[in-house]
N, CA, C and O of each residue as an XYZ file, in Angstrom:
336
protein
N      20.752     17.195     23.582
C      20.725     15.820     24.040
C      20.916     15.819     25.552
O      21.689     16.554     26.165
N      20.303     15.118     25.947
C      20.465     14.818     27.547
C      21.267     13.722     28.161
O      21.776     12.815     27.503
N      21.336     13.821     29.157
C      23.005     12.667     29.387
C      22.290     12.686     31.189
O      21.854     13.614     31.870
N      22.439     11.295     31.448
C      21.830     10.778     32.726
C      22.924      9.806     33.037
O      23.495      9.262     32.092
N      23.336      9.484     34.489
C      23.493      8.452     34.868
C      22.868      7.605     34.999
O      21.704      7.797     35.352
N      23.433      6.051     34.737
C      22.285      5.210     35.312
C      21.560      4.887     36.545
O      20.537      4.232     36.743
N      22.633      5.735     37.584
C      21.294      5.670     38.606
C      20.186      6.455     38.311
O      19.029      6.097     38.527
N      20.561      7.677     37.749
C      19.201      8.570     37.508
C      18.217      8.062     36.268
O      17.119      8.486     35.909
N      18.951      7.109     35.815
C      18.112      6.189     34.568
C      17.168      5.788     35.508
O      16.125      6.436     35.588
N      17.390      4.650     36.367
C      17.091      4.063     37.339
C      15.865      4.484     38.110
O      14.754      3.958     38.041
N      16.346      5.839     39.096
C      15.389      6.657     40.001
C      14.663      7.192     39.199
O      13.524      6.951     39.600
N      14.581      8.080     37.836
C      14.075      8.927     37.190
C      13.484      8.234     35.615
O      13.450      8.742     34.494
N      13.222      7.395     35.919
C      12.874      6.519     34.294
C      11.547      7.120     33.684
O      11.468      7.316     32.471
N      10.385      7.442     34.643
C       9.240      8.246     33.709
C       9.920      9.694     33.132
O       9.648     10.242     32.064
N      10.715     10.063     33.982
C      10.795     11.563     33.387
C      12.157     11.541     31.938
O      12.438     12.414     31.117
N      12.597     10.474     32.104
C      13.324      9.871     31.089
C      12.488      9.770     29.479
O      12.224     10.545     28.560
N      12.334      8.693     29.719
C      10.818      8.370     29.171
C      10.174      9.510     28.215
O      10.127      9.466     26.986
N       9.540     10.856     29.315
C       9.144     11.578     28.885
C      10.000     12.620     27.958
O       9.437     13.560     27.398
N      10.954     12.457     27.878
C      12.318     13.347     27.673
C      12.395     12.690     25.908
O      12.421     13.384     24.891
N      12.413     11.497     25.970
C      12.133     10.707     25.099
C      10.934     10.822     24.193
O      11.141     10.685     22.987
N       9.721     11.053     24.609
C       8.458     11.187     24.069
C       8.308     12.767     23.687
O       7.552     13.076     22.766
N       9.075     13.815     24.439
C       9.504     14.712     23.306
C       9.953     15.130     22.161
O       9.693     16.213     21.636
N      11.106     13.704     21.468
C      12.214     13.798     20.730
C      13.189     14.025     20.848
O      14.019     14.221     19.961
N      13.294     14.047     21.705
C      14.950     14.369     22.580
C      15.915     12.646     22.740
O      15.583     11.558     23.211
N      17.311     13.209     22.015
C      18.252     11.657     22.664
C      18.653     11.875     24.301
O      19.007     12.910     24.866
N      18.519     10.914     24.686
C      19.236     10.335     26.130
C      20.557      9.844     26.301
O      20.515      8.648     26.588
N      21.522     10.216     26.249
C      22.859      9.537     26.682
C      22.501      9.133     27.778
O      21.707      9.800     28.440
N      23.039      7.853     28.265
C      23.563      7.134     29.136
C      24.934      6.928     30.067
O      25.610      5.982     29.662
N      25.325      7.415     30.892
C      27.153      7.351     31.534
C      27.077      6.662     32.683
O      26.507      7.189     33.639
N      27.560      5.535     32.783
C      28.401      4.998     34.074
C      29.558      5.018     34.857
O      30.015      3.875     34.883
N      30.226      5.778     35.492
C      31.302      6.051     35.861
C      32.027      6.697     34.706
O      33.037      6.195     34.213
N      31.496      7.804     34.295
C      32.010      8.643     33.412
C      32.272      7.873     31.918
O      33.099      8.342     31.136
N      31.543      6.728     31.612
C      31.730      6.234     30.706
C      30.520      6.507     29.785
O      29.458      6.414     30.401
N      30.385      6.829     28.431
C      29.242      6.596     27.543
C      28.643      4.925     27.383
O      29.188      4.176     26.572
N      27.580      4.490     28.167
C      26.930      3.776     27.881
C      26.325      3.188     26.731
O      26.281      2.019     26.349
N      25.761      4.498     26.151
C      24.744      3.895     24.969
C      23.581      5.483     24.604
O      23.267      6.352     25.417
N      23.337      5.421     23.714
C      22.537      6.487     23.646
C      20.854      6.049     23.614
O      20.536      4.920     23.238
N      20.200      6.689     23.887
C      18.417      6.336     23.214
C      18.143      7.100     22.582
O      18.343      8.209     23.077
N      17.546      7.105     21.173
C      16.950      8.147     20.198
C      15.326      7.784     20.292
O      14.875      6.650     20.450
N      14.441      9.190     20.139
C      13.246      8.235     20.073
C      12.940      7.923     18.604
O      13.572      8.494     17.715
N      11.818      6.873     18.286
C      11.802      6.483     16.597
C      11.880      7.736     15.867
O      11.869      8.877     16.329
N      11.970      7.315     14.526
C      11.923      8.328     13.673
C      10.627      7.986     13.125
O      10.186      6.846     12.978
N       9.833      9.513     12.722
C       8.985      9.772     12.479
C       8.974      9.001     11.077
O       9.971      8.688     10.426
N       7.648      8.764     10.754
C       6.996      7.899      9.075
C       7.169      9.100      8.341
O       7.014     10.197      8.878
N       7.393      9.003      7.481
C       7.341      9.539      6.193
C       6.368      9.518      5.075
O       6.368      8.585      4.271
N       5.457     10.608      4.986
C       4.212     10.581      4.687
C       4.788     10.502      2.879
O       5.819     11.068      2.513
N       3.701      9.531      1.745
C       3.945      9.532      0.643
C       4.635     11.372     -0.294
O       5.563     11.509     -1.092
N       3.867     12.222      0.175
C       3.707     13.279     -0.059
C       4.946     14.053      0.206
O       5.231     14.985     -0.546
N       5.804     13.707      1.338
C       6.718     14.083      1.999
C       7.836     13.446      0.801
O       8.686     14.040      0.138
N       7.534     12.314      0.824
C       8.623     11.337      0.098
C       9.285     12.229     -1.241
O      10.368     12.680     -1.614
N       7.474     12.127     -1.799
C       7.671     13.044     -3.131
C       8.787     13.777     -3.169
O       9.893     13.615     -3.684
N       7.979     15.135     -2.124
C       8.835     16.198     -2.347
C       9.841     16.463     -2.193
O      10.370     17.521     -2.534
N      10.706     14.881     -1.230
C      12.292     15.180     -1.749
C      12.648     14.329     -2.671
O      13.824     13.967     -2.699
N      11.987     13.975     -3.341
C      12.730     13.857     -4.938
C      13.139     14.260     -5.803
O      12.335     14.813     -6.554
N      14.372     14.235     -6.151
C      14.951     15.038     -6.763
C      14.028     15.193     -8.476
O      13.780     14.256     -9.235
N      13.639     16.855     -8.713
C      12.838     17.198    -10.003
C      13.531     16.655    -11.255
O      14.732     16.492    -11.036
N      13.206     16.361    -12.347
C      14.009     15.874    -13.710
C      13.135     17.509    -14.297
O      12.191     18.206    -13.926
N      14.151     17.500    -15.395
C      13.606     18.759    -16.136
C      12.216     18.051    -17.406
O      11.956     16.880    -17.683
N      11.653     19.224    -17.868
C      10.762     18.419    -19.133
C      11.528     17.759    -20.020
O      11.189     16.675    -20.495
N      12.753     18.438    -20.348
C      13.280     17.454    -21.469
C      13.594     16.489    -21.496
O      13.510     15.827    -22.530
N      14.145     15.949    -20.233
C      14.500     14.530    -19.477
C      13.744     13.910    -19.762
O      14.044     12.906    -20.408
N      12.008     14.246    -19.351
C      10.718     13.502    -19.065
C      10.323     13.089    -20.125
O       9.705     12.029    -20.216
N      10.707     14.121    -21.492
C       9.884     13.546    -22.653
C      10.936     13.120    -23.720
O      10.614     13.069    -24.907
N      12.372     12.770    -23.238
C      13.129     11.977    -23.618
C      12.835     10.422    -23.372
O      12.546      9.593    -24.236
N      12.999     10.186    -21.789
C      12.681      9.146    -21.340
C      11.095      8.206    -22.114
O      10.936      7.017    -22.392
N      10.181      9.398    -22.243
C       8.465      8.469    -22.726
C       9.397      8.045    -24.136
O       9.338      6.867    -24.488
N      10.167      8.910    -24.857
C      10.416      8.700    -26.586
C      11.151      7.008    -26.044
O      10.558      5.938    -26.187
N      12.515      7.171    -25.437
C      12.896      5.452    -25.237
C      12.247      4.868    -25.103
O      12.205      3.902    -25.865
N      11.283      4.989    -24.085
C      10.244      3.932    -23.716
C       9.729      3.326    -25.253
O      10.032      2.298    -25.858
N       8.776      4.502    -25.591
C       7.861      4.516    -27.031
C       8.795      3.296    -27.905
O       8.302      2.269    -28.371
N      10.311      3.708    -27.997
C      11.003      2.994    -29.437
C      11.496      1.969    -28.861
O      12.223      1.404    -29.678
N      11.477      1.127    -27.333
C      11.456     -0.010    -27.461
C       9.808     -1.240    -27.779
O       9.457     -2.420    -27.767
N       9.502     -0.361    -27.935
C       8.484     -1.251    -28.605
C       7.247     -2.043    -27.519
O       6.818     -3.188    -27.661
N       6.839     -1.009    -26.390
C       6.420     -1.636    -25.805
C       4.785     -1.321    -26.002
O       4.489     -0.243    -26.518
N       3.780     -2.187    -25.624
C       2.344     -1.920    -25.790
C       1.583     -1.766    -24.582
O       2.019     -2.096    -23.480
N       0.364     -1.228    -24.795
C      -0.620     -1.417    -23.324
C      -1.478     -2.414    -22.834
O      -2.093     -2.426    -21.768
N      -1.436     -3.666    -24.186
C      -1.648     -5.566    -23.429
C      -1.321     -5.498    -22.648
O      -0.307     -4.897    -22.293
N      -2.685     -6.608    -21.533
C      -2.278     -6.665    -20.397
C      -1.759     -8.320    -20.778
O      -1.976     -8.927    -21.826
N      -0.871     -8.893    -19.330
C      -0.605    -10.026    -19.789
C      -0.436    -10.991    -18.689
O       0.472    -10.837    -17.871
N      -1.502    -12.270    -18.604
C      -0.748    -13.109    -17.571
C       0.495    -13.444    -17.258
O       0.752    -14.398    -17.992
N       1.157    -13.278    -16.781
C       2.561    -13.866    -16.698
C       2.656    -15.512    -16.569
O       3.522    -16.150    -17.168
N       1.864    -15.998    -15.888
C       1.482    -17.046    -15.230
C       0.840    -18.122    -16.738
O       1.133    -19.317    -16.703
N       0.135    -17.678    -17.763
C      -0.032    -18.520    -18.793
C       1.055    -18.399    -19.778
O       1.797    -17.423    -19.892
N       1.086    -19.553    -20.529
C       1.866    -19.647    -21.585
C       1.898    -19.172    -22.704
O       2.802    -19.481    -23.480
């Protein structure tokens, strides 16, 4: 992490900036004080990514879970919600 005064916030803001557009945080200090930090965004999270930290269920889990499903009694009708 990098740590600037605010004058050098100030004088040096593209190379800041750029420090930033690396991924790098910026601390901030004013008279030896912590200001504030800048993080740059956090990156999106691709569906695929998501997946793969999901935590795995084993098969038996999986084909426990379809059997509940199955014995509450549900069907593959589709259904307006919206009519009566």
């Amino acid at each position: 992490m990098t740590v600037v005064t605010a004058t050098d916030l100030a004088r040096r803001t593209n190379q800041v900036l750029d420090t930033l557009a690396h991924g790098e945080s910026v601390t901030i200090k004013r008279n030896n004080t912590v200001l504030g930090t800048i993080t740059p965004p956090q990156r999106p999270v691709t569906v695929r990514e998501a997946l793969e930290r999901m935590q795995k269920i084993s098969r038996e889990v999986g084909e426990r879970f379809k059997a509940d499903v199955r014995d509450m009694g549900f069907d593959d009708e589709v259904r307006d919600p919206w009519q009566q």
